[in-house]
C-alpha positions in Angstrom: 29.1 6.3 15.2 27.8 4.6 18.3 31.0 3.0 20.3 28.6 -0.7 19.6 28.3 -0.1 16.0 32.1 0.4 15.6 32.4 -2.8 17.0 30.5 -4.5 15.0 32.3 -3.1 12.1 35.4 -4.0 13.7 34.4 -7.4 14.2 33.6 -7.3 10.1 37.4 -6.8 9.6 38.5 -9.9 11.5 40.1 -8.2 14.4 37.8 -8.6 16.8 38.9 -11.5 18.5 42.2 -9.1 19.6 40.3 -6.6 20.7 37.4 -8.8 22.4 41.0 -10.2 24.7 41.5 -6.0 25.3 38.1 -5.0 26.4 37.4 -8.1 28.3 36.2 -6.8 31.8 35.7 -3.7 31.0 33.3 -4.4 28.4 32.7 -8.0 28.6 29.0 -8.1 27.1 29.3 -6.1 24.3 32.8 -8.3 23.6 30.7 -11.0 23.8 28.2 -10.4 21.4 30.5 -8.7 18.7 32.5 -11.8 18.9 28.9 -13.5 17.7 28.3 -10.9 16.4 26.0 -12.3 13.7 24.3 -15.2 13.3 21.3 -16.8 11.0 18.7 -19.8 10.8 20.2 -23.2 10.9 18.2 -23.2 7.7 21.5 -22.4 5.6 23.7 -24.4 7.6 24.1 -27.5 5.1 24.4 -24.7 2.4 27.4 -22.8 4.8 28.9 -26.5 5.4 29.3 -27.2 2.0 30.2 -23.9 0.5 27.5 -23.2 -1.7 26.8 -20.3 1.1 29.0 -17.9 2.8 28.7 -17.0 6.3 26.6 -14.6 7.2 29.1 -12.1 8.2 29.8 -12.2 4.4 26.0 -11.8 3.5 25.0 -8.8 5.5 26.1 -5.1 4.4 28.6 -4.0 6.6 26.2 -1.9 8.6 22.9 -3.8 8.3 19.4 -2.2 9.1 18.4 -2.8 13.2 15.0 -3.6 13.2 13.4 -3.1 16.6 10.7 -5.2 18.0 8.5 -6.2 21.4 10.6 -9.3 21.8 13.7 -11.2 20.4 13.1 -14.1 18.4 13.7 -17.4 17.6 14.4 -19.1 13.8 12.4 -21.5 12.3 8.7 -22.6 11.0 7.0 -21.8 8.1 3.5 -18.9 8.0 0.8 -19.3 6.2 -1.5 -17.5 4.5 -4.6 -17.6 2.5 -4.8 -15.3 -0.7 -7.9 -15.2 -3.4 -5.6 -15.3 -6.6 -2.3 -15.9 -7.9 -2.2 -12.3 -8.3 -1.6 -12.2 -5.1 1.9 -12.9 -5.2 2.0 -8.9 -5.1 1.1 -9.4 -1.3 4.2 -10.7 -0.3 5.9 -7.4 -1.4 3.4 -5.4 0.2 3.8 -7.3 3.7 7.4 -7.2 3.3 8.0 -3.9 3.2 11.2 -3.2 2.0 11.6 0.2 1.0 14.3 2.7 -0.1 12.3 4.7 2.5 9.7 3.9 4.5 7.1 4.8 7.0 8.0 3.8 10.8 4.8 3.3 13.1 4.4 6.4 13.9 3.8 6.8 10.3 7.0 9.3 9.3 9.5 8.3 6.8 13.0 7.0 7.5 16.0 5.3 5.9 15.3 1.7 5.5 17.3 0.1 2.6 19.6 3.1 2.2 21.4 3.5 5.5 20.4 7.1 5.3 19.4 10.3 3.5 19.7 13.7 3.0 17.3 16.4 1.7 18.1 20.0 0.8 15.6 22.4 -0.1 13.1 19.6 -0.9 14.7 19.4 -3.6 17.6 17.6 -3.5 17.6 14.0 -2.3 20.5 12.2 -1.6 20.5 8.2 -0.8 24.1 6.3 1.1 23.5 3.0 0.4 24.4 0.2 2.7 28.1 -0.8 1.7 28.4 -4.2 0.9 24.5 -4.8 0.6 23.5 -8.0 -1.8 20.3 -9.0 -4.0 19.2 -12.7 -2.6 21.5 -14.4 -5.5 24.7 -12.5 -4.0 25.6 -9.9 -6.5 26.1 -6.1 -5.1 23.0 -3.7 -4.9 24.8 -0.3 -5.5 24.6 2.5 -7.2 24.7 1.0 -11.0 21.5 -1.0 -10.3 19.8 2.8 -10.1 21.8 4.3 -13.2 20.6 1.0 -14.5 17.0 2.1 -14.4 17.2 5.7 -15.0 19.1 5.4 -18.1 18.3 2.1 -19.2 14.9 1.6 -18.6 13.0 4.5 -17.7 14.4 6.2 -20.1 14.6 3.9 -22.7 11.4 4.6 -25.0 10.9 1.2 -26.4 10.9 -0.1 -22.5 8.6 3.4 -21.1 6.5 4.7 -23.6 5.5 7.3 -21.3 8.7 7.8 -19.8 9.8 7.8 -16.5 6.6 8.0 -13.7 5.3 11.2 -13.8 5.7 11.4 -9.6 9.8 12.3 -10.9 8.4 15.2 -13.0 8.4 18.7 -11.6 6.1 21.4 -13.6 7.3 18.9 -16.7 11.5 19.3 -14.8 12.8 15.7 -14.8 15.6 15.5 -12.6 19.2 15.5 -12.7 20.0 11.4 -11.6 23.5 11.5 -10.5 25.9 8.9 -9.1 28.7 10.6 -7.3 30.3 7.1 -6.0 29.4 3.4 -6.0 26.9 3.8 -3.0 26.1 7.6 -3.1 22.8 8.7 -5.7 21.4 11.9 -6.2 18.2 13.0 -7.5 17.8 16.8 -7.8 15.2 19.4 -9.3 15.1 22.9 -9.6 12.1 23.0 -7.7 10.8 20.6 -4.7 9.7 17.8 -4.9 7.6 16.9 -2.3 5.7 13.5 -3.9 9.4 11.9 -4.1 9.5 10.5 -0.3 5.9 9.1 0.0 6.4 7.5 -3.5 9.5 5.6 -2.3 8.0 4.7 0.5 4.5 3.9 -0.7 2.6 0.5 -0.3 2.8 0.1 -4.4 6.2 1.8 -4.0 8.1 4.0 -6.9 11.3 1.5 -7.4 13.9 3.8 -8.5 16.3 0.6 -9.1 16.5 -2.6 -10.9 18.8 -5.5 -10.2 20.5 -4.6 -13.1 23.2 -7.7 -13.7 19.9 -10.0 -13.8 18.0 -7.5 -16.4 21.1 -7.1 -18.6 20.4 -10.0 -20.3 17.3 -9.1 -21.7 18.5 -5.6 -22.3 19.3 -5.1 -26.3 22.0 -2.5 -24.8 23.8 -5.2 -23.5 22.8 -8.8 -24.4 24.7 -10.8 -26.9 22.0 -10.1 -30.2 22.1 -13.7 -31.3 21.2 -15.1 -27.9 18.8 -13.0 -27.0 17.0 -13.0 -30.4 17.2 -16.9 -29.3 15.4 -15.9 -25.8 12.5 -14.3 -27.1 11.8 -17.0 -29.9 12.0 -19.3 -26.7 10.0 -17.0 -24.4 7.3 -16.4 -27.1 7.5 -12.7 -26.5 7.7 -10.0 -29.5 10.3 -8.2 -28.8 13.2 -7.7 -26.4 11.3 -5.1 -24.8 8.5 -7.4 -24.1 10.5 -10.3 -22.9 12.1 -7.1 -20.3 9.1 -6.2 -19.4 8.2 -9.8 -18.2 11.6 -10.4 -16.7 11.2 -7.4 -14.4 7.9 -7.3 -12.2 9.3 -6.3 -8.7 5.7 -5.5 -7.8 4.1 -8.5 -9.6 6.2 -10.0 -7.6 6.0 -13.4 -10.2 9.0 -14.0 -11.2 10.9 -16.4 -8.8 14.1 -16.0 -11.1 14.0 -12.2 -10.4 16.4 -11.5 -7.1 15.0 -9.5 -4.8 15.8 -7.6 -1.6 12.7 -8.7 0.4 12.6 -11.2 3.6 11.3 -13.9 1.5 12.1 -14.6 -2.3 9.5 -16.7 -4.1 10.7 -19.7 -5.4 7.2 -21.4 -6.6 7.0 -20.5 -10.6 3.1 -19.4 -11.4 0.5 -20.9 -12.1 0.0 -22.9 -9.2 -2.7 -23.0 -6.1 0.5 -22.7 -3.3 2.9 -20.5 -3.2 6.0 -21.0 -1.5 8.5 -17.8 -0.2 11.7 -18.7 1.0 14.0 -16.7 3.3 16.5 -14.6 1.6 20.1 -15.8 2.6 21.0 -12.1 1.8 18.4 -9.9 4.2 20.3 -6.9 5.3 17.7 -6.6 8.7 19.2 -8.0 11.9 17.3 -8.3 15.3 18.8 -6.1 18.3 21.2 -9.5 18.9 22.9 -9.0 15.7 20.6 -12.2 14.2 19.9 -11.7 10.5 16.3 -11.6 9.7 13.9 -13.0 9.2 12.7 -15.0 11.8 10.8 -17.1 9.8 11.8 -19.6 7.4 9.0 -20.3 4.9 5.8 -17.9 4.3 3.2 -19.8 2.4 0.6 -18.8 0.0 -2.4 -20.8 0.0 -4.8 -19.6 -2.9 -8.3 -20.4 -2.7 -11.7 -18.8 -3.6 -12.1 -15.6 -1.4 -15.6 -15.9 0.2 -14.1 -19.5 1.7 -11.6 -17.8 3.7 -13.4 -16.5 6.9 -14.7 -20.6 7.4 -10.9 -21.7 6.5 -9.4 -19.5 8.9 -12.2 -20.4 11.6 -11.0 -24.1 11.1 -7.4 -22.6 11.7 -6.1 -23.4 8.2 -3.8 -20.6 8.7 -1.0 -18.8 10.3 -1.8 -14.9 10.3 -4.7 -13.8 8.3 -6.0 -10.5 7.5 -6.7 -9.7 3.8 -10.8 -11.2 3.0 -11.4 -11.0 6.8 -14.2 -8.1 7.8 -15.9 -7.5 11.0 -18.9 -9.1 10.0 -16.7 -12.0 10.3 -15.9 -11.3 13.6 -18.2 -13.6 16.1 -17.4 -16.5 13.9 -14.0 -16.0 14.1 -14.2 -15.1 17.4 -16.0 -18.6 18.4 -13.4 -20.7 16.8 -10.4 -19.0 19.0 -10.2 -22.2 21.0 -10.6 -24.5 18.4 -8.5 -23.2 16.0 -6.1 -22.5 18.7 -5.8 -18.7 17.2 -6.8 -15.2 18.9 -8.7 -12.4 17.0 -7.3 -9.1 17.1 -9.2 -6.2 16.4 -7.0 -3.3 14.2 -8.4 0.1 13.7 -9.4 0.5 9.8 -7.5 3.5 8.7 -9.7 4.1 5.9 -11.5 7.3 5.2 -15.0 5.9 5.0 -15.8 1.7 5.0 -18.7 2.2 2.5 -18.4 4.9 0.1 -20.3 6.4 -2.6 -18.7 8.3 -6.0 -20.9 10.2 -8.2 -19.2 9.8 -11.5 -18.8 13.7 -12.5 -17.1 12.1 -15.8 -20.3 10.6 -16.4 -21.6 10.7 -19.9 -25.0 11.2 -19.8 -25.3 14.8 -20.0 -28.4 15.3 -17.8 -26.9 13.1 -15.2 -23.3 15.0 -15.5 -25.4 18.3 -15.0 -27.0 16.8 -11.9 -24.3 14.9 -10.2 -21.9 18.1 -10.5 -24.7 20.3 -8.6 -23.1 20.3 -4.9 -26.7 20.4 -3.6 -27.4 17.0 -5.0 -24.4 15.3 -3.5 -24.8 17.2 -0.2 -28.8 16.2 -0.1 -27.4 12.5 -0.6 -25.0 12.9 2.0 -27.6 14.3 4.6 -30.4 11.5 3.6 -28.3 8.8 5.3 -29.0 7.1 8.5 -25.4 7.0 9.4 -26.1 5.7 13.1 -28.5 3.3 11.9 -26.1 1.7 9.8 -23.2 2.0 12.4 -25.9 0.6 14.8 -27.0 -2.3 12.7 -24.0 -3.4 11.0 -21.3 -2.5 13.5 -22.5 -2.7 16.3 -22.0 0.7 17.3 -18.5 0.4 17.1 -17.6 2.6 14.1 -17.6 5.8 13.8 -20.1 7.6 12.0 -18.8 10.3 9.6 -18.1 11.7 5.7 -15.2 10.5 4.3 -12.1 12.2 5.9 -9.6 12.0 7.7 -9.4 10.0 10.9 -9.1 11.6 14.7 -5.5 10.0 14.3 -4.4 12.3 11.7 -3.0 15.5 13.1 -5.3 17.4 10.4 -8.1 15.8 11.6 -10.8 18.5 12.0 -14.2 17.7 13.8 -16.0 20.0 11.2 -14.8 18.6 8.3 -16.1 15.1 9.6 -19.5 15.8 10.0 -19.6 18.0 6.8 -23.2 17.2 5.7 -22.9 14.0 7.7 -25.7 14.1 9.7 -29.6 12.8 8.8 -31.5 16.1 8.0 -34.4 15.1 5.4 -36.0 17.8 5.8 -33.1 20.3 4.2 -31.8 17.6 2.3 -35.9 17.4 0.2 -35.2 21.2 0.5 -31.7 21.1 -1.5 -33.3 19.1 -4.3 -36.5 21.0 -4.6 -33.7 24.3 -4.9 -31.8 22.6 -7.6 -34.9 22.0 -9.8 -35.6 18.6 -8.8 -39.0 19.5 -7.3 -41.5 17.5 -9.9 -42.4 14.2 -9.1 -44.5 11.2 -10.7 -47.7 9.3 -9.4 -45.1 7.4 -7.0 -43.7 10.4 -5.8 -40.1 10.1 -6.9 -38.3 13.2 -7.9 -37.9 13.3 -11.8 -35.1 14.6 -13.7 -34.7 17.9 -16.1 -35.5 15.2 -19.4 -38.7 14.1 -17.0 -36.9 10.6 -16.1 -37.5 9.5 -12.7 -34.4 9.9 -10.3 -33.3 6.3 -10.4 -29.8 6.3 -9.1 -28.0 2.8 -10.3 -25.2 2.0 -8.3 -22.3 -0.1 -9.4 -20.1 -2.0 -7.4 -17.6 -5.1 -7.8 -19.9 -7.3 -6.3 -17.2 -8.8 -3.7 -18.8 -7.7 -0.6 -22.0 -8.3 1.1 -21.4 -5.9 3.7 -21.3 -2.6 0.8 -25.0 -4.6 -0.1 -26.6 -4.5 3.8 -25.5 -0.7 3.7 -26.7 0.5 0.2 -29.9 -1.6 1.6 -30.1 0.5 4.8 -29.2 3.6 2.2 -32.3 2.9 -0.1 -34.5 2.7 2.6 -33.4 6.4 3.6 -33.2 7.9 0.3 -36.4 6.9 -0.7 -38.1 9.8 1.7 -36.1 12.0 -0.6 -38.2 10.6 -3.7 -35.4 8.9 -5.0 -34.8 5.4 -5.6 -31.4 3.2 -5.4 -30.7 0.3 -7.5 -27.8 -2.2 -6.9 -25.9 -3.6 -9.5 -23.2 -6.1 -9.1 -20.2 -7.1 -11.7 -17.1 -8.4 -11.5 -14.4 -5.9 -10.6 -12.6 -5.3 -14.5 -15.7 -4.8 -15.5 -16.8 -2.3 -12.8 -13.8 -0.2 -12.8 -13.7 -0.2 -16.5 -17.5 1.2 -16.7 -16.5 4.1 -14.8 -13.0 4.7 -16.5 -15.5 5.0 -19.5 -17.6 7.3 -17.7 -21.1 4.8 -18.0 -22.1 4.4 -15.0 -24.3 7.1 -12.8 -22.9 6.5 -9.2 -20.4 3.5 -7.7 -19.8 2.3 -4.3 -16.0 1.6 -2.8 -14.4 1.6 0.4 -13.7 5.7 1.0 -9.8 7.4 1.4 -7.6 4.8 1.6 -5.2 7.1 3.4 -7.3 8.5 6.6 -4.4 9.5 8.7 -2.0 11.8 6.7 0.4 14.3 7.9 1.3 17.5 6.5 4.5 15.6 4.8 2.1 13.2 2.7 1.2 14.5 -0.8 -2.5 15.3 -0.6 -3.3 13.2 -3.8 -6.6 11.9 -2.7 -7.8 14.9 -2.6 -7.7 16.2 -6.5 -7.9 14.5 -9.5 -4.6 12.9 -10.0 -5.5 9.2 -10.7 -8.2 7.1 -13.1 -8.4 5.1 -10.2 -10.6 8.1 -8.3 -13.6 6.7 -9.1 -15.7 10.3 -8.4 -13.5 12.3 -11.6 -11.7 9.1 -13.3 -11.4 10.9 -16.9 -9.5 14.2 -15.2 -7.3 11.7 -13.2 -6.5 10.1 -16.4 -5.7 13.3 -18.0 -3.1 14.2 -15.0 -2.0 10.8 -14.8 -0.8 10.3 -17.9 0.4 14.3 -18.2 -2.4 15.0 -20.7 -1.8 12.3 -23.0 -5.6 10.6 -22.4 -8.8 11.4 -20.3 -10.5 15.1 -20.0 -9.1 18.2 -18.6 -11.0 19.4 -15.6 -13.9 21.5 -16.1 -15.0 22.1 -12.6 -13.7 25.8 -11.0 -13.4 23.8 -7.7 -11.4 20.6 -9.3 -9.1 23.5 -10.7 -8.5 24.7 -7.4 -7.6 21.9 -5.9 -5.0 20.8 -8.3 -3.8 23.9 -8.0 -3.1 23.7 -4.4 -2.0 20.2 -4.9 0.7 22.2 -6.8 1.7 24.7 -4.4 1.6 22.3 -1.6 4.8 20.2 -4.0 6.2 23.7 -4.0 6.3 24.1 -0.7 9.3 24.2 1.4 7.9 24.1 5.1 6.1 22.2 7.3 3.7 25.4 7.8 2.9 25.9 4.2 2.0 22.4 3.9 -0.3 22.2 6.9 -1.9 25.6 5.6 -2.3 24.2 2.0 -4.0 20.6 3.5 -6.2 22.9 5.8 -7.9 24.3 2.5 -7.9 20.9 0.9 -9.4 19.5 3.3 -12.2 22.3 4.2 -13.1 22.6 -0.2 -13.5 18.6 -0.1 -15.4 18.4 2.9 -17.7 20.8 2.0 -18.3 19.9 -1.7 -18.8 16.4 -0.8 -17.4 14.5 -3.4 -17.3 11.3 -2.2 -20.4 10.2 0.0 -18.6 8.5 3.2 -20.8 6.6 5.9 -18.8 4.9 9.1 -15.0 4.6 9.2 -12.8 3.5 11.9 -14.2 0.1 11.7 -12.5 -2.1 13.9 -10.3 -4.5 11.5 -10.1 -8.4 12.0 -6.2 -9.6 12.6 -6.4 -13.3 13.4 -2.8 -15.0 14.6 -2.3 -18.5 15.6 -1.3 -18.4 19.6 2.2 -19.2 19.0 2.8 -16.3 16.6 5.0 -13.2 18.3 5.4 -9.9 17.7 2.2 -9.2 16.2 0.7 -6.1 18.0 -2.3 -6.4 19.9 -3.5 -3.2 18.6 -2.6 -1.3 15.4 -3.4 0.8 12.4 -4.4 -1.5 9.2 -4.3 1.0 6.7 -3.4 0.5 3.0 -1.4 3.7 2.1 0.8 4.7 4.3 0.9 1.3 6.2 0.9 -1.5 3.8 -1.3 -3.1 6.6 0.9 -5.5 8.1 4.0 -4.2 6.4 4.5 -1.4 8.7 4.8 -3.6 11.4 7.8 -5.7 9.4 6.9 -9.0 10.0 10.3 -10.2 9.5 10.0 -9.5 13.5 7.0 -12.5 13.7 8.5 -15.6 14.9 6.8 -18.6 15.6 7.4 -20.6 19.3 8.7 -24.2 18.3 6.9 -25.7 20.6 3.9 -25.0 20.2 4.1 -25.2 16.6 5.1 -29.1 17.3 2.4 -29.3 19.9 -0.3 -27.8 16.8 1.1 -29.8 14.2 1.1 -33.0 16.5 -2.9 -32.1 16.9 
C-alpha cells in the first residue's frame, strides 16, 4: 500500500496526530494533509454542529475512491440543467456514473465502487468492496446488499418473472453468487463470461446489488405481513411484488426515498417541472486533497418542452447542457457565447452513423421481407447516397462521411469496412436492382416490386429531429435516379418503436451504433441480433433477449453466423481471440450492410457557463461506453464563486 495511503488509514484510527509530531520535518506535507486529511462542503456543517451528521472521516469508506482531475476544486453552487421529461430523472444516474466497474477515459474498465477486482479465467470475478462504504442514509453497502439481490430478488419469481438478466447466463449456466466475507463477492461460471464487465459498467448498467435494509420492508421474506398488507392498501399497488418493484428503480432513478450511492440523491418526489439533486453526505469519491466529493452542491433539473432548449440555453438559462443540443444548433449557440456568458465546446459524436437507415428484415409483408433481406437491395441503397452532399450541406464538411462502423478511434477501426458500399455509384447501384429482379418499371419510371407495386419505400421515424428530415430529403433526391421513391413518416416515438417491434413498418431511420469506438474487451452486441431494440432484426433480438421466450428465431445463414461468433467471442479467453472474432464481425456486417449509415463523427455541442471547471475542452460524447458526460465524472465540475455571484448579480 502506497506509504500516503497508509497514512490516511492511519489517520482513520485516531493516531495521527502522534505520528504527524514523529514525522514532522521529515515529512512535513504529507503530515500536514493527513492531519486534514478529509474534509467536505460547509454544506453539512449545521448538520455536523448539531449531530444529525457525522464527520466526514466517519462517512467516507476507509479507503475512498481518488478521483483525478485537471484542477482541484472548490465547494459550493448549484448546476443546472434542462431535461425534456420527468423521465429524465434517469439522467442523473447516467451523468453520475457510479459503477461497480466502470470505463476510465481511455475507455478500459477499472474498479470504481469496489476498491478492486480480480478475474480468473474470465470466468471468475471477484469484487473487495470498500470497507466501511455507506448508502446516502448511512447504513453499510456490503456484501448482504448483493446476496440481497441474487437471492431475494432476482431470484425470486414473483419479483423476476424471467429470472435473473440473461447477460449472468452462460450457454443457459447461471452462476455460482458466493459471499466469502462481509466485503468479498464472487460470481463464477464454468465457462467465461465475457458480457459480465461491460454490463457492470454500462451506461444503463447491470446492478448486481440493492440497498437491501431499505427494500426489506417491502419484501414478503422479511416485512412484518400485517404492515405491509397495510403498505400496499396505502400505496394502491396489487401486490407486494408490485409495491417492490416501485420501491426499487435505481435506474428510474424516481424514488427520492430510495438511498443511493451516486454524487447527488434526488430529493424532489415526481411529478414536478424541477428537479432538485442534492449532494450525498455519504460519497465515497475524494479529490487528490483528500476533499470528499462532489464539488457541487445542488444539480438541478429544469424540465421543459425539448425543441425550446437550444433558444433557453442561448439565453443562458443553464449551467452545462448537452442532451437536445445538435450541431445544427451550433451558430446560434455560438452567437449567444457573450451574452449568455457561456462557451460552446465542440465533442466528437462517438456514434456509428448520425442518420441511419434499418430495413426491417422482421417485416411482415412477405414481398417486402423477400426484398429487404436481398443484400443487393440494401447495398444498392447504400451506394445511391450522396454522402458528401449531405456532409457538405448539413455539416458543413465537418463529418465524416462513411457506413455505419466503427470510428478511426476504435483500435478495430478498419478503412475498408468504412467505406463498405459507402460511396455514390448509381450506376452499379441501378445495376444491383436490375440483377435482383427489380428491373420493371411504370410510366414514371420507378422500379416495381415482384406483386407489380411500385418501390415506395416509407420510412418511419420518431419525428423528434429535423436534421434526420433535411437528410432523408437530400436521400430522396438521390434515390429517386434509382427509380425509387422515399416517403417520410413521422410519429411519436412509442408508437414508432412499437411499429417495428411488430414488424409493420418497411424501413426506419435512427441515429446508427451507438458504440463506435469498441475494443476487443467490449462484447460485440451491436453487431448480431441480441436486442428488440435493433431496429434492422427486432423480432430475432426479442427471441435472444428474452432466451426464446418471444420474438422469431433467426432465419438468415448470415444472422446465424454472427450470433454464433458472438458466442465464441464470450468463450474466449484472450485478447487475440477476441480481436480475431471482432475482425470477422465486423468484415460480415460491413459487407452485408445492414444498417445504412451516412456521416458520423459529427462534432457534438457541449455548452458550459464560463465559470464551470473541469469540463474538457475536447472529448468523446458517446452513449455506450461513455455515458456522455459520465465518463468524465462530473463530481470533478466545480463552479468559481465569484463568478457565479458576479452572473447571478447580472
Amino acid at each position: 500500500m502506497p506509504a500516503r495511503a497508509r497514512l490516511l488509514r492511519w489517520a482513520r484510527r485516531g493516531v495521527l496526530t502522534a505520528l504527524a509530531v514523529l514525522l514532522a520535518g521529515s515529512i512535513q506535507s504529507g503530515g500536514a494533509q493527513a492531519q486534514q486529511a478529509y474534509s467536505d462542503s460547509p454544506w453539512f456543517a449545521d448538520k455536523i454542529a448539531s449531530g444529525d451528521l457525522p464527520p466526514v472521516n466517519q462517512r467516507l469508506p476507509e479507503d475512498p475512491a481518488v478521483a483525478n482531475m485537471s484542477e482541484a476544486g472548490r465547494y459550493g453552487g448549484d448546476l443546472t440543467m434542462l431535461m425534456g421529461s420527468a423521465k429524465d430523472t434517469r439522467m442523473m444516474v447516467v451523468y453520475s456514473y457510479a459503477r461497480l466497474v466502470g470505463y476510465d477515459r481511455d475507455f478500459k474498465i477499472v474498479a470504481d465502487i469496489a476498491e478492486s477486482y480480480d478475474v480468473e479465467d474470465g470466468r471468475i470475478f471477484t469484487f473487495h468492496l470498500r470497507k466501511g462504504m455507506k448508502w446516502s442514509d448511512g447504513k453499510p453497502f456490503d456484501a448482504e446488499d448483493f446476496r440481497y439481490w441474487w437471492e431475494d430478488v432476482a431470484n425470486n419469481q414473483e419479483l423476476s418473472p424471467t429470472g435473473p438478466p440473461s447477460v449472468l447466463s452462460v450457454d443457459g449456466e447461471w452462476p455460482k453468487v458466493e459471499f466469502p466475507d462481509k466485503y468479498t463477492v464472487r460470481y463464477s461460471w464454468s465457462k467465461p463470461n465475457a458480457d459480465f464487465l461491460p454490463a457492470l459498467a454500462g451506461t444503463t448498467p447491470l446492478y448486481i446489488y440493492r440497498p437491501s435494509h431499505y427494500l426489506k420492508k417491502f419484501h414478503v421474506k422479511y416485512a412484518d405481513a400485517a404492515d405491509l398488507a397495510q403498505k400496499v392498501q396505502e400505496a394502491q399497488q396489487p401486490s407486494w411484488a408490485a409495491l417492490h418493484n416501485r420501491r426499487d428503480n435505481m435506474y428510474k432513478n424516481d424514488n427520492p426515498k430510495q438511498p443511493t450511492l451516486d454524487p447527488w440523491m434526488l430529493v424532489t418526489k415526481p411529478p414536478a417541472e424541477r428537479f432538485v439533486f442534492e449532494r450525498n453526505p455519504y460519497y465515497y469519491r475524494v479529490d487528490p486533497r483528500g476533499r470528499q466529493l462532489p464539488y457541487v452542491d445542488r444539480v438541478i433539473f429544469d424540465i421543459v418542452d425539448s425543441k425550446l432548449i437550444p433558444a433557453k440555453v442561448g439565453a443562458g438559462e443553464t449551467t452545462l447542457q448537452s442532451r437536445n443540443l445538435r450541431f445544427d444548433n451550433y451558430t446560434f449557440l455560438k452567437d449567444g457565447e457573450t451574452r449568455g456568458n457561456y462557451r460552446v465546446r465542440l465533442w466528437t459524436n462517438g456514434m456509428g452513423s448520425q442518420v441511419a437507415l434499418y430495413p426491417n428484415l422482421n417485416c411482415n409483408d412477405p414481398v417486402w421481407r423477400d426484398v429487404l433481406r436481398d443484400v443487393r437491395f440494401r447495398r444498392a441503397l447504400s451506394l445511391g447516397i450522396d454522402r458528401h452532399e449531405i456532409n457538405q450541406v448539413i455539416y458543413y464538411g465537418l463529418a465524416k462521411e462513411s457506413a455505419n462502423m466503427v470510428l478511426p478511434q476504435s483500435p478495430l477501426y478498419n478503412e475498408t469496412y468504412a467505406n463498405a458500399w459507402a460511396s455514390l455509384d448509381i450506376a452499379q447501384a441501378n445495376a444491383l436492382l436490375d440483377e435482383m429482379g427489380l428491373d420493371k418499371r411504370d410510366e414514371d419510371g420507378v422500379r416495381l416490386l415482384p406483386d407489380g407495386r411500385t418501390v415506395d419505400i416509407l420510412v418511419e421515424s420518431a419525428g423528434e429531429s429535423t436534421e434526420e428530415s433535411d437528410v432523408l430529403e437530400l436521400i430522396r433526391d438521390s434515390w429517386a435516379q434509382l427509380g425509387i421513391r422515399l416517403y417520410v413518416k413521422p410519429s411519436q416515438r412509442e408508437v414508432f418503436r412499437n411499429r417495428i417491434f411488430a414488424g409493420d413498418n418497411v424501413m426506419a431511420v435512427w441515429t446508427g451504433l451507438d458504440n463506435g469506438i469498441p475494443t476487443p474487451d467490449v462484447a460485440p452486441l451491436e453487431f448480431a441480433p441480441t436486442s428488440q431494440q435493433q431496429l434492422q432484426w427486432p423480432k430475432w433480438g426479442q427471441f435472444r433477449e428474452t432466451m426464446s421466450g418471444s420474438g422469431e428465431a433467426a432465419d438468415m445463414p448470415v444472422a446465424k453466423q454472427l450470433l454464433d461468433l458472438l458466442q465464441k467471442w464470450r468463450e474466449s479467453a484472450t485478447d487475440e481471440e477476441r480481436t480475431a472474432i471482432w475482425e470477422q464481425m465486423l468484415q460480415i456486417y460491413s459487407d452485408q450492410v445492414f444498417v445504412i449509415g451516412t456521416v458520423n463523427s459529427v462534432p457534438q455541442p457541449v455548452v458550459a457557463k464560463n465559470f464551470l471547471h473541469n469540463l474538457p475542452d475536447t472529448a468523446v460524447y458517446n452513449w455506450e461506453p461513455g455515458a456522455q458526460l459520465g465518463v468524465y465524472k462530473p463530481d470533478t465540475f466545480w463552479l468559481d464563486e465569484k463568478a457565479t455571484q458576479t452572473a447571478a448579480a447580472n
